[in-house]
C-alpha beads as a LAMMPS data file, in Angstrom:
LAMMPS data file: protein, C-alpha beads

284 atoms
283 bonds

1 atom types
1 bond types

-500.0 500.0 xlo xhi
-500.0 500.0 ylo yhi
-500.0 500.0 zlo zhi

Masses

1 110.0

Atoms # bond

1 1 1 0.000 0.000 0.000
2 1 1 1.370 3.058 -1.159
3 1 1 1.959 6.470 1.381
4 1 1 -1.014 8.076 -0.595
5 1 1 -3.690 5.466 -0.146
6 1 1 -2.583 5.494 3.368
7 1 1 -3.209 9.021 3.828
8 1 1 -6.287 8.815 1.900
9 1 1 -7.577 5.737 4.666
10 1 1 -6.275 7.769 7.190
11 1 1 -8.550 10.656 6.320
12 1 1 -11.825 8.087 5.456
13 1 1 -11.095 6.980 9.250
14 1 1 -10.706 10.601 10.696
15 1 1 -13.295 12.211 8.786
16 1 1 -16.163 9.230 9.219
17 1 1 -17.290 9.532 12.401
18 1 1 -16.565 13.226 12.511
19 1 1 -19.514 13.909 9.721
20 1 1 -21.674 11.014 11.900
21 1 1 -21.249 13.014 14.847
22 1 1 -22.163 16.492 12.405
23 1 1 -25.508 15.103 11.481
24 1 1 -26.597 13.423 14.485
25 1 1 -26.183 16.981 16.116
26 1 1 -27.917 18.551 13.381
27 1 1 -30.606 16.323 13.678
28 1 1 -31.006 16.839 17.513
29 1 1 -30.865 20.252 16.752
30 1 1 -33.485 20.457 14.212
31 1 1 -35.909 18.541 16.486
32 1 1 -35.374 20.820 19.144
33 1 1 -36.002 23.867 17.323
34 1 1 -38.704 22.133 15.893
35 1 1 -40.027 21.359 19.115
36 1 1 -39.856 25.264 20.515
37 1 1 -41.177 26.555 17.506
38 1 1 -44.156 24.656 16.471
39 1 1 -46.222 25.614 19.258
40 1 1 -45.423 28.974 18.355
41 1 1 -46.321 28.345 14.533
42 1 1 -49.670 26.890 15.520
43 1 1 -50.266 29.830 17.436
44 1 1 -50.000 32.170 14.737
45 1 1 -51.976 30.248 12.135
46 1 1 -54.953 29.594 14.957
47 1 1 -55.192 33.462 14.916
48 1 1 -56.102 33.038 11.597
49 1 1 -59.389 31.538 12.231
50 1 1 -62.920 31.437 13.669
51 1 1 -63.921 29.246 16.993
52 1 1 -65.263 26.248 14.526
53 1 1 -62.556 26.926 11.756
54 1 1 -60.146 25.856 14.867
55 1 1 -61.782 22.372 15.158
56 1 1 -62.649 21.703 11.803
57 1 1 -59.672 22.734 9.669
58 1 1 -56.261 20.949 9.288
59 1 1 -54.133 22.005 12.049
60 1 1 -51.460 24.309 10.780
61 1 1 -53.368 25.352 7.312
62 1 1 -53.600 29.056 7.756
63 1 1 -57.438 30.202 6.907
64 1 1 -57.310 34.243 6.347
65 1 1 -55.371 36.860 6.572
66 1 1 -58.509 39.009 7.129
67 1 1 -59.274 36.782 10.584
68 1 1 -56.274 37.330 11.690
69 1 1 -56.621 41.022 11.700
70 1 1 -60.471 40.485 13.197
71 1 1 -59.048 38.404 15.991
72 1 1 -55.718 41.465 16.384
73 1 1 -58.769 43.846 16.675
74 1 1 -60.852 42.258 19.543
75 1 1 -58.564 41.652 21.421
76 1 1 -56.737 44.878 21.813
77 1 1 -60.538 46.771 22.166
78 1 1 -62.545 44.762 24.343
79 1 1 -63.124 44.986 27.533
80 1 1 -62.331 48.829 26.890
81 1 1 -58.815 47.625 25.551
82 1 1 -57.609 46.272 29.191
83 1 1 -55.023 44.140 26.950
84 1 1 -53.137 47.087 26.586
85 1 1 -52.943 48.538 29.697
86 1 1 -51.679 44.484 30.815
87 1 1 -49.083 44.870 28.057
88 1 1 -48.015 48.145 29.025
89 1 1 -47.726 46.959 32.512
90 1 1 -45.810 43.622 31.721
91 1 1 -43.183 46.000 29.486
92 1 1 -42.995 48.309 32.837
93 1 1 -42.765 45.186 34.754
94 1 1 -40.446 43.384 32.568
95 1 1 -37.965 46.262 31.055
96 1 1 -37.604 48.299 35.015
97 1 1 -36.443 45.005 36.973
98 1 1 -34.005 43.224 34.049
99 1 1 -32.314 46.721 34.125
100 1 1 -32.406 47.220 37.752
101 1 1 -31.177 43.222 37.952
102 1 1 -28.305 43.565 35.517
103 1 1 -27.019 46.725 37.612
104 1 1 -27.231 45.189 41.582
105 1 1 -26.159 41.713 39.561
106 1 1 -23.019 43.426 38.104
107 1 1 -22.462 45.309 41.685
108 1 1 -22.317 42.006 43.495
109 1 1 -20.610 40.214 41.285
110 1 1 -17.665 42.009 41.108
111 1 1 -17.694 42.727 45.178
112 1 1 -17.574 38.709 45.816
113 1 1 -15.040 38.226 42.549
114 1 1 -12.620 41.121 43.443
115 1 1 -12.563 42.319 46.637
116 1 1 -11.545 40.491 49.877
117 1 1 -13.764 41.308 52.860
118 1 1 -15.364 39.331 55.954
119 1 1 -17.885 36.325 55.272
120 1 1 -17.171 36.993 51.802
121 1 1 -17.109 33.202 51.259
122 1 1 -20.429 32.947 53.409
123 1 1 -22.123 35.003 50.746
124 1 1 -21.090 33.155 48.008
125 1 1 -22.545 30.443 49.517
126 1 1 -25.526 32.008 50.470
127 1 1 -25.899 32.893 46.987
128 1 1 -25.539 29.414 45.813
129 1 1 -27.760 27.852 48.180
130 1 1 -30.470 30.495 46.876
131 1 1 -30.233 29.348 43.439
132 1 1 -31.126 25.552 44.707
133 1 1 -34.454 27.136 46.230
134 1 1 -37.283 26.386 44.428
135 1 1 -39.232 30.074 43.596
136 1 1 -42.435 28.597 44.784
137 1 1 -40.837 28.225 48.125
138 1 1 -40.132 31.860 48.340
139 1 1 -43.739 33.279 47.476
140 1 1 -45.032 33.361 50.566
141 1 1 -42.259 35.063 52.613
142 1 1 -41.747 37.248 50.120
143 1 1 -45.568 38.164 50.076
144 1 1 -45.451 38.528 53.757
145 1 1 -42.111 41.075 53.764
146 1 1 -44.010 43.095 50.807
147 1 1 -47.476 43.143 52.664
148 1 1 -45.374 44.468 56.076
149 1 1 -43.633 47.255 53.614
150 1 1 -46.719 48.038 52.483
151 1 1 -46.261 47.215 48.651
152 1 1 -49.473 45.123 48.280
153 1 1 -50.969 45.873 45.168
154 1 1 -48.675 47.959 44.144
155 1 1 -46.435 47.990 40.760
156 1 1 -43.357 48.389 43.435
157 1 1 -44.523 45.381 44.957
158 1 1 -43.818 43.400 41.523
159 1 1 -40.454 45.185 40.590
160 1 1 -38.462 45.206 43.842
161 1 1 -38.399 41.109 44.496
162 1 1 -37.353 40.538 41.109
163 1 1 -33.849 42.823 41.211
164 1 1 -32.501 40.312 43.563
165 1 1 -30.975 37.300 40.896
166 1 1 -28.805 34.953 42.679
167 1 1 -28.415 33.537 39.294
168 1 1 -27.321 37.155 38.104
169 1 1 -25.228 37.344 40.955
170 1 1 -23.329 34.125 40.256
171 1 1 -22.889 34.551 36.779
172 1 1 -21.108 37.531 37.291
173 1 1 -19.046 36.675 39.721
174 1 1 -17.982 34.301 37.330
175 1 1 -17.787 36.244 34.488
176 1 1 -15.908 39.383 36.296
177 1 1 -13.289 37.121 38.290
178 1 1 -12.171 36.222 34.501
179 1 1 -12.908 38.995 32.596
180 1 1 -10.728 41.830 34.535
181 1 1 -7.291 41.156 35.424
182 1 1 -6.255 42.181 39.010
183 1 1 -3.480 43.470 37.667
184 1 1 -5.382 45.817 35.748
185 1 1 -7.370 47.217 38.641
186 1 1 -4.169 47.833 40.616
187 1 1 -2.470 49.172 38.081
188 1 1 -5.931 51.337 38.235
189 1 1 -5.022 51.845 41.809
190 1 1 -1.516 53.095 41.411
191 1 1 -2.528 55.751 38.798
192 1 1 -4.991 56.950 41.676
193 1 1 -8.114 56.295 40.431
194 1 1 -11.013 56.054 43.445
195 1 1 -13.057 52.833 43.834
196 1 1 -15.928 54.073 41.896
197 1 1 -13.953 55.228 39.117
198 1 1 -12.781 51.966 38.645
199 1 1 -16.395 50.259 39.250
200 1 1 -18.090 52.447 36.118
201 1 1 -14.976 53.273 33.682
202 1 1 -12.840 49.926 33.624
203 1 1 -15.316 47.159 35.082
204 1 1 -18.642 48.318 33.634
205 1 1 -17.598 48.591 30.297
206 1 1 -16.111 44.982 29.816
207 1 1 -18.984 43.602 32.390
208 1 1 -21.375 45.045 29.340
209 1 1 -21.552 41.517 27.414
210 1 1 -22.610 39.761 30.336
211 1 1 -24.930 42.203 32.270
212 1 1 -26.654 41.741 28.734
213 1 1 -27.117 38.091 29.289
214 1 1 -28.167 39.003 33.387
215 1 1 -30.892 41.761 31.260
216 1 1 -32.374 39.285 29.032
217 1 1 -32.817 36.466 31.697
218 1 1 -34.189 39.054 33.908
219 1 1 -36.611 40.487 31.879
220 1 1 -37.727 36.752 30.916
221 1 1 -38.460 35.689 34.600
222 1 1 -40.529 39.075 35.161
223 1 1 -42.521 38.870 32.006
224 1 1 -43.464 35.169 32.867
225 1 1 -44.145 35.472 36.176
226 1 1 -47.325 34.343 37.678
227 1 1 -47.343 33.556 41.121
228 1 1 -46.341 36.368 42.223
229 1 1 -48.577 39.157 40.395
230 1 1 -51.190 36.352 41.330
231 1 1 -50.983 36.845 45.270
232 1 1 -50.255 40.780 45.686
233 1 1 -52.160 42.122 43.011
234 1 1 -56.458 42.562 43.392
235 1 1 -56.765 45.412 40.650
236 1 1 -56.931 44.129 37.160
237 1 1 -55.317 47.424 35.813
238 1 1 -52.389 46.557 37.088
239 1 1 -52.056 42.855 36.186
240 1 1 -49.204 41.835 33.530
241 1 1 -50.462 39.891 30.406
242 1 1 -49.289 36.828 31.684
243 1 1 -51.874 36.909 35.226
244 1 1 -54.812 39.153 32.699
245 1 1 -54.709 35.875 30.282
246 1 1 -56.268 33.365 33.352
247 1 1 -59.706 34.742 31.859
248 1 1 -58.964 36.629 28.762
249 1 1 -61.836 36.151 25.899
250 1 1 -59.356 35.593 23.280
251 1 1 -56.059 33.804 25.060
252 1 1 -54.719 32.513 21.718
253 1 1 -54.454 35.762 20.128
254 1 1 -53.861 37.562 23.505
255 1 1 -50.600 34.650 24.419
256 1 1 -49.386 34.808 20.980
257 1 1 -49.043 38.761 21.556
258 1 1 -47.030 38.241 24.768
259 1 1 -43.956 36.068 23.022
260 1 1 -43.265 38.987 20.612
261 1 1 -40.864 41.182 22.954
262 1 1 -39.094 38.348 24.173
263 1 1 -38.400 37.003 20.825
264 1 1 -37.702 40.907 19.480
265 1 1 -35.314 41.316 22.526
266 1 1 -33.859 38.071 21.884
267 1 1 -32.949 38.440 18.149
268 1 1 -32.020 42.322 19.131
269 1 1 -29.516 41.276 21.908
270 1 1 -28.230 37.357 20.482
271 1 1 -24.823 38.952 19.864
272 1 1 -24.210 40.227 23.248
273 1 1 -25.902 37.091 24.599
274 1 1 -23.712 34.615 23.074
275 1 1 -20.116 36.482 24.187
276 1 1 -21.219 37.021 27.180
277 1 1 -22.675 33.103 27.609
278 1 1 -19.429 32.204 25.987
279 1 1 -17.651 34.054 28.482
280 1 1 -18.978 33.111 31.539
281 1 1 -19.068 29.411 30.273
282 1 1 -15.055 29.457 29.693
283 1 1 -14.386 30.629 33.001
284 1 1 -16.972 27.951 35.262

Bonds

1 1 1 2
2 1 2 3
3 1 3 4
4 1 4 5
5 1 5 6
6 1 6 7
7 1 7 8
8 1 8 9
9 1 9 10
10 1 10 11
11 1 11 12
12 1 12 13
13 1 13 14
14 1 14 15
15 1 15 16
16 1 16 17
17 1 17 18
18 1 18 19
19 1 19 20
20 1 20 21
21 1 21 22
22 1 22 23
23 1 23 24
24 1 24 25
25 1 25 26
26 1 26 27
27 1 27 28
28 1 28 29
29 1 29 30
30 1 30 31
31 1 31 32
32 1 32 33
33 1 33 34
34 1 34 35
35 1 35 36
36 1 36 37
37 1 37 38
38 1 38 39
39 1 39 40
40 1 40 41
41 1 41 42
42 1 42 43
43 1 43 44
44 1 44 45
45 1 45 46
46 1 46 47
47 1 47 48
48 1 48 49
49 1 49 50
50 1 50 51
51 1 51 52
52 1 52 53
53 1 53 54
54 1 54 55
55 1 55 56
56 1 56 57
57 1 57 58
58 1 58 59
59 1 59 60
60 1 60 61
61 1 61 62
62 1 62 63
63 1 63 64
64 1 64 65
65 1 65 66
66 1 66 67
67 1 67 68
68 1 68 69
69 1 69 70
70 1 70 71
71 1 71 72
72 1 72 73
73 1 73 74
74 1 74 75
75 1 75 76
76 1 76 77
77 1 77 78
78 1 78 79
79 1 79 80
80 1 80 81
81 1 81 82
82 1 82 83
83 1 83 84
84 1 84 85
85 1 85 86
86 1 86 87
87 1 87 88
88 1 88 89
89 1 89 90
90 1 90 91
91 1 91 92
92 1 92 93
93 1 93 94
94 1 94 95
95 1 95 96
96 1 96 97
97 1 97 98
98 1 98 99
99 1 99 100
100 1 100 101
101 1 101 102
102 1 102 103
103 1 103 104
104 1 104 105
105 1 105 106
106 1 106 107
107 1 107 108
108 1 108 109
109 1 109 110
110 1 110 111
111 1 111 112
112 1 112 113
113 1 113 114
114 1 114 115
115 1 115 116
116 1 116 117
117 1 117 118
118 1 118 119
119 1 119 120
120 1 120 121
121 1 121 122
122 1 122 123
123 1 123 124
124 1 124 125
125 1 125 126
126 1 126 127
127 1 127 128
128 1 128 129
129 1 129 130
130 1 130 131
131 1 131 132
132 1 132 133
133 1 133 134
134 1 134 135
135 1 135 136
136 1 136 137
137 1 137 138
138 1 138 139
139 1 139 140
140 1 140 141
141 1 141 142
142 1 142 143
143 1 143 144
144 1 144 145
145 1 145 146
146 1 146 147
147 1 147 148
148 1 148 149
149 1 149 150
150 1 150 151
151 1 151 152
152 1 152 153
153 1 153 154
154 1 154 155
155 1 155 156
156 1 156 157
157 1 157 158
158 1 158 159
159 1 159 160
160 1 160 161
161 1 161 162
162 1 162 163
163 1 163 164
164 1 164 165
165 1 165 166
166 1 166 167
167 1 167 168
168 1 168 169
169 1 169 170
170 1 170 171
171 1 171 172
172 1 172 173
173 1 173 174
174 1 174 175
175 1 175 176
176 1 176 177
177 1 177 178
178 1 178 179
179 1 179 180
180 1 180 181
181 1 181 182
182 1 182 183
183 1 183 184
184 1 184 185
185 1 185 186
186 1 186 187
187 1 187 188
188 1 188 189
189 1 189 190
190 1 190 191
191 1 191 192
192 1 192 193
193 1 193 194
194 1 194 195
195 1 195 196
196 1 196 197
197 1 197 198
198 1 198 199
199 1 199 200
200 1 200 201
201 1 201 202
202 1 202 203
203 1 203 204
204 1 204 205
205 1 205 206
206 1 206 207
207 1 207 208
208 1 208 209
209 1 209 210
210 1 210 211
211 1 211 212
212 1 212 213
213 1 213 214
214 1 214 215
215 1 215 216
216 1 216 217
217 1 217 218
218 1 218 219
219 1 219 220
220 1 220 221
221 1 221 222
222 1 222 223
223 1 223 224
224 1 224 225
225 1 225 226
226 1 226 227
227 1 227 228
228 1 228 229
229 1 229 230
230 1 230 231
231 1 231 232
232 1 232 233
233 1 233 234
234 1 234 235
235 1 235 236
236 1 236 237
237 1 237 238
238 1 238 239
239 1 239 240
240 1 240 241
241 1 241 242
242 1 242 243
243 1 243 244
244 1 244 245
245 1 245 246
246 1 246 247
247 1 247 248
248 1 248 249
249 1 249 250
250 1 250 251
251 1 251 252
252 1 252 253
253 1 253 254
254 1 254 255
255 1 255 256
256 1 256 257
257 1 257 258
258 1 258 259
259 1 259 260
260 1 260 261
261 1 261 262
262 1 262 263
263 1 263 264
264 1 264 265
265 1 265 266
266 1 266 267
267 1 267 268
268 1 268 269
269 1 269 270
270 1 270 271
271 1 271 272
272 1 272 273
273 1 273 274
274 1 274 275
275 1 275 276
276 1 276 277
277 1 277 278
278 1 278 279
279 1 279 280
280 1 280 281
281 1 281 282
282 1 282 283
283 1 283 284
């Protein structure tokens, strides 16, 4: 056997299961996307028909553009267009605590990843042990702090106990104890820069990528939260979409609706996302 059919063999036993390994991933992938979007899909096309076309028609054959639009109109008028003002509130909601998250996240992130202080290792743990708790199990308590502050039915009461992310905490602790060299902060140090200068011209900036990723999560959690709209809130006006849905006329139209800003925010902020995911991932 000559040197070239060896290297030629060589590559046929290289390449092989490389190109298995290619499509089996591709397929996996394909059949998850295809499992997140079709629900989504059948959404859309539902919205294009009447109550018996839903039954009676072949599930994801589209029936009219012109239903569609009938089904966009009720639902943003009736009720004297209380959709809106749920949408509005769920943006309010939503937009207020991912940026207030990203910004305490960021904060405590780079206090446990670069500064040495007492019990700093106890709050690191504490911080772990809060992202094993279940967020059922913290309803009630955090009901009964908000009712004793006074925030009960309140649009405070919704915003404050989502700013608190132990899983935006620990990612950036992660992500800043890799990200910024100690050497650069005390070479930061040297040319007499204060503590805050350092915090909001040389950590903010390169935290950017991740608080991102600590945003979108954020704003995720708040838009989809139930629970806890569920148990502080009595006046409808100021229910988010997700708790104003429960008995909405027209839910399909009305929850179809509600996935647009996450999957706008998603597409707007995927390149920040991944680097920052990226990021963090190389460094746990």
């Amino acid at each position: 056997m000559t040197i070239t059919s060896l290297q030629r063999l060589h590559h046929k036993s290289t390449t092989r299961p490389a190109r298995i390994g290619v499509w089996l991933g591709t397929a996996f992938m394909g059949v998850a996307a295809a499992y997140f979007l079709l629900p989504l899909v059948w959404i859309a096309i539902a919205n294009t028909k009447t109550g018996s076309q839903l039954y009676n028609s072949p599930m994801f054959l589209p029936s009219s553009l012109s239903q569609f639009m009938n089904n966009l109109s009720f639902t943003l008028t009736v009720n004297h267009g209380i959709y809106r003002v749920w949408y509005v509130n769920s943006l309010l909601y939503s937009s207020t605590a991912a940026i207030l998250s990203s910004l305490v996240s960021f904060l405590c992130g780079f206090a446990l990843s670069k500064y040495s202080f007492r019990f700093r290792r106890l709050f690191s743990l504490l911080v772990i042990i809060a992202l094993m708790l279940p967020t059922a199990a913290l309803v009630v308590p955090t009901f009964l702090v908000l009712r004793d502050m006074g925030l009960i039915n309140t649009r405070a009461g919704v915003i404050l106990p989502m700013i608190m992310s132990p899983l935006g905490t620990y990612f950036m602790r992660v992500y800043l104890g890799g990200a910024i060299p100690d050497l650069l902060l005390d070479s930061a140090r040297v040319d007499g820069a204060s503590e805050w200068r350092i915090i909001w011209r040389i950590a903010l900036p390169i935290a950017f990528p991740g608080m991102v990723t600590v945003f979108l999560l954020a704003f995720v959690v708040t838009w989809n939260s139930y629970f806890l709209p569920l148990i502080i809130l009595n006046d409808s006006r100021l229910f988010p979409v997700v708790l104003g849905l429960q008995n909405f006329p027209d839910p399909l139209m009305g929850s179809f609706l509600s996935v647009l800003p996450v999957i706008g925010l998603f597409v707007f902020l995927n390149r920040f996302i991944t680097s920052g995911l990226l990021s963090g991932g190389l460094k746990m």
